[in-house]
N, C-alpha and C positions, 0 to 999 in steps of 0.2 A: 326246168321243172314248170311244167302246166299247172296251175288251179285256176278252179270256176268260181270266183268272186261274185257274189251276187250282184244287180246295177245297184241296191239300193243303198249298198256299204257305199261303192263312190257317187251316189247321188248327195248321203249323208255329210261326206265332205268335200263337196264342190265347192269349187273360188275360196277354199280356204290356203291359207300363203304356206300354212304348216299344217302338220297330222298329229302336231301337241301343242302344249301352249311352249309361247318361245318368243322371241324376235333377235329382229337381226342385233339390236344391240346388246342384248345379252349373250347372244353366240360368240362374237366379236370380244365379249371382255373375257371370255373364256379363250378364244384363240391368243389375245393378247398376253397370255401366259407363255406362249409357247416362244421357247426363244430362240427363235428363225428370225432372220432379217426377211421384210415382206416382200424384199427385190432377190430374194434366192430362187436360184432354179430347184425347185423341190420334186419328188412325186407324192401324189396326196390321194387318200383313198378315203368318198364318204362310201358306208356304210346305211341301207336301205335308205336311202334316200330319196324316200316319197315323190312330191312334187318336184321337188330339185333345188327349193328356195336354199337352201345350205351351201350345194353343192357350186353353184353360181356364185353364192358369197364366200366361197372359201376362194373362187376362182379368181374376183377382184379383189380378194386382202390380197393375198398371195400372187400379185401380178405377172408373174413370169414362171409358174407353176402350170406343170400337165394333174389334171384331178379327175381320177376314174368315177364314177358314182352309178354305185347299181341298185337296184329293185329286184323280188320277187318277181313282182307283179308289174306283167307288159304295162299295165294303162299307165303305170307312175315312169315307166322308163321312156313311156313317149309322150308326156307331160315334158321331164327333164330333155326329153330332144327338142320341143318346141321353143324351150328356154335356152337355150345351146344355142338354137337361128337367131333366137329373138336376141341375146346378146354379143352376137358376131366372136361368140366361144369356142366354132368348132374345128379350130386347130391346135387346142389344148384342153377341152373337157370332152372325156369319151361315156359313153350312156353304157350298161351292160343290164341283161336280163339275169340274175343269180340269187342262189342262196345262201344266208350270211354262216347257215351251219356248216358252206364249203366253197370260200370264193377262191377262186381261179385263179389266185395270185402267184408269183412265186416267194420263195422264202425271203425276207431284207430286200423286201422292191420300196418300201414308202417310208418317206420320212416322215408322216404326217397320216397315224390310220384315227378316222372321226365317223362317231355315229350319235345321233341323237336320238334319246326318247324312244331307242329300238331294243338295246340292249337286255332287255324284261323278255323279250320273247325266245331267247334262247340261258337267259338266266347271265346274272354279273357276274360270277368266277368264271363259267365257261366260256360266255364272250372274250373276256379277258386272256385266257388260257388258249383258245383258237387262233387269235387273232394278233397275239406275240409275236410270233413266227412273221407276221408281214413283214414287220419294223426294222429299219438297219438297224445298226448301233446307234445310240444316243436318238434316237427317233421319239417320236411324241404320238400320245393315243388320247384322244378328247373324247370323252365320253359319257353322254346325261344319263341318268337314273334313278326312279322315283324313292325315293328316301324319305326319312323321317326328319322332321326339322323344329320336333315342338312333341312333348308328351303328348303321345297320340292316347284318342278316347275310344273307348270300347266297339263304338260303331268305326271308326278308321279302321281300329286292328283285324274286326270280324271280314270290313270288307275287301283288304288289301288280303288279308291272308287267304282267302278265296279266290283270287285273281293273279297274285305274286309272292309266294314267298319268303323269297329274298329282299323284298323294302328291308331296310336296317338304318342305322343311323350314320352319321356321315363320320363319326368315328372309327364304328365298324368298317364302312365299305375302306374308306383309310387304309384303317389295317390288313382287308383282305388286300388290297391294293399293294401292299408294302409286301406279306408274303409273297406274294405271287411273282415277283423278284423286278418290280417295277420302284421309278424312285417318286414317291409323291410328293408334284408341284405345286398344287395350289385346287379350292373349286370354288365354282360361281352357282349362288341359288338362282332359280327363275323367277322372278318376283309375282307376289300373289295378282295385280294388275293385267299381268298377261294371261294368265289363266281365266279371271273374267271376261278378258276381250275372248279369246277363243271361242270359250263356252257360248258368250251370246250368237257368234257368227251358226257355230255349231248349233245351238235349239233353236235357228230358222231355217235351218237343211231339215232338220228331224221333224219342225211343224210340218214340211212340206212334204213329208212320207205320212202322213197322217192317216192318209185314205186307202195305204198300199196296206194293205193283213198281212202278206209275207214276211212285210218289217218290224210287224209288231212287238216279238221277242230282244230283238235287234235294238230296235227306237228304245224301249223299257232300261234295257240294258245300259243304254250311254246316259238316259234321263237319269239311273240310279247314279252315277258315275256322277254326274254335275253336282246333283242334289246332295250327295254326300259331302263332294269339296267343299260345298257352299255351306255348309252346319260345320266343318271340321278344317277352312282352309290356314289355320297354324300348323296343322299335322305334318302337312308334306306335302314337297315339289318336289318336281326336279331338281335333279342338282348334274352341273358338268364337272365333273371331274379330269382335271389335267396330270398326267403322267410321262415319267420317261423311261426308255427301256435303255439301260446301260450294259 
C-alpha cells in the first residue's frame, strides 16, 4: 500500500532515535521478561517499526535470532535498511513495506511478535486479536500502549478521548489481555524523563517548520500533544506490556 506522506510529517521527526518516547533501556527491561535464553535461535517480528531503533535492539539482545521489521511507510523501511548496513545485520534482519491491519505472515511463524507505541492506530483488542495468529505456542507478544497511570484530569480525558479511545488503565488492559486467551507476564511504565527528552528533540524539528503554512495544523497539533503531557504527565505513558500465548 502507497500513501502520500507529507515532507513535513518526516521533517517533524528527523534524527529522532524513536517515533515515541522510549529508550533502549526501557525496551530491554520489558524484553527481559520474556523468557527466552538470548542465545536461542528465535523468529522475531517488530511491528511498524519506524526508524528501526527497536528492530536493531531486538536484533543484538537476541543474538542468534532472524527479525522481520516492517513499515507502512517506504521512508522508515529504508531508514531500517540503512541500519541493517550500518550494523552488518543483513543476514538476519529483513526490512518489509506492510500493513499492520494485514502482515504477510504466516500463521505460528514467530516466537517473539513486538510493537511499540503503534498499537493505538489500529486499537489494543484488535491488535492483539490480529496478531495472535502470528505466535507459536508458548510464543511472547511485547507490546506498548498509552494507558492511564495516575487519576487522569479533565483535560487528559477530553484530550485522549479525542485521539484514542481505548487508553484505560493497566488493570483494565490486564484484563482485556487475559480475556483474549493470552497469559499475562509482567509491564514496564516508560518513565516520565524519557518523554521530556523526546519532546524537547521533537519542539526543534517543529521550530524548524515554522515558516512552512502547510504544517501549520500539523505543528499545532503535536504542540497541543507536548503541552498537555507537560500540565498532566502523572496521567499516562506508555506502558509495554508482556504476554504469552499458550
Amino acid at each position: 500500500m502507497n500513501m502520500e506522506v507529507p515532507l513535513y510529517f518526516y521533517l517533524a521527526y528527523k534524527d529522532l532515535d524513536r517515533l515515541s518516547p522510549g529508550s533502549d533501556e526501557t525496551t530491554l527491561k520489558a524484553l527481559d521478561k520474556v523468557d527466552f535464553d538470548t542465545q536461542s535461535e528465535l523468529n522475531i517480528l517488530d511491528i511498524a517499526c519506524g526508524v528501526g531503533t527497536s528492530t536493531i535492539l531486538l536484533a543484538n539482545h537476541f543474538e542468534n535470532s532472524t527479525v522481520e521489521g516492517f513499515d507502512l511507510f517506504r521512508h522508515y523501511v529504508d531508514k531500517l535498511d540503512e541500519r541493517i548496513i550500518e550494523n552488518n545485520l543483513s543476514d538476519r534482519v529483513f526490512s518489509h513495506a506492510m500493513d499492520m491491519n494485514d502482515p504477510d505472515f504466516a500463521n505460528e511463524e514467530f516466537d517473539i511478535v513486538f510493537c511499540e507505541a503503534a498499537i493505538d492506530i489500529i486499537g489494543f483488542k484488535k491488535g492483539l486479536t490480529q496478531w495472535r495468529r502470528l505466535l507459536k505456542p508458548n510464543g511472547y507478544m511485547v507490546v506498548s500502549d498509552i494507558t492511564w497511570i495516575g487519576r487522569p484530569s479533565s483535560e487528559s480525558r477530553k484530550f485522549w478521548k479525542d485521539i484514542y479511545s481505548e487508553i484505560d488503565t493497566i488493570e483494565n488492559k490486564i484484563s482485556q489481555i487475559s480475556k483474549l486467551g493470552f497469559e499475562f507476564v509482567d509491564y514496564v511504565v516508560v518513565p516520565k524523563e524519557e518523554w521530556i527528552d523526546y519532546h524537547k528533540k521533537l519542539e526543534r524539528n517543529l521550530n524548524s517548520l515554522s515558516s512552512d503554512k502547510s504544517a501549520g495544523a500539523f505543528s499545532k497539533q503535536i504542540k497541543k500533544e507536548i503541552e498537555t503531557y507537560r500540565r498532566n504527565s502523572d496521567d499516562y505513558s506508555y506502558v509495554f506490556y508482556v504476554m504469552k500465548w499458550c
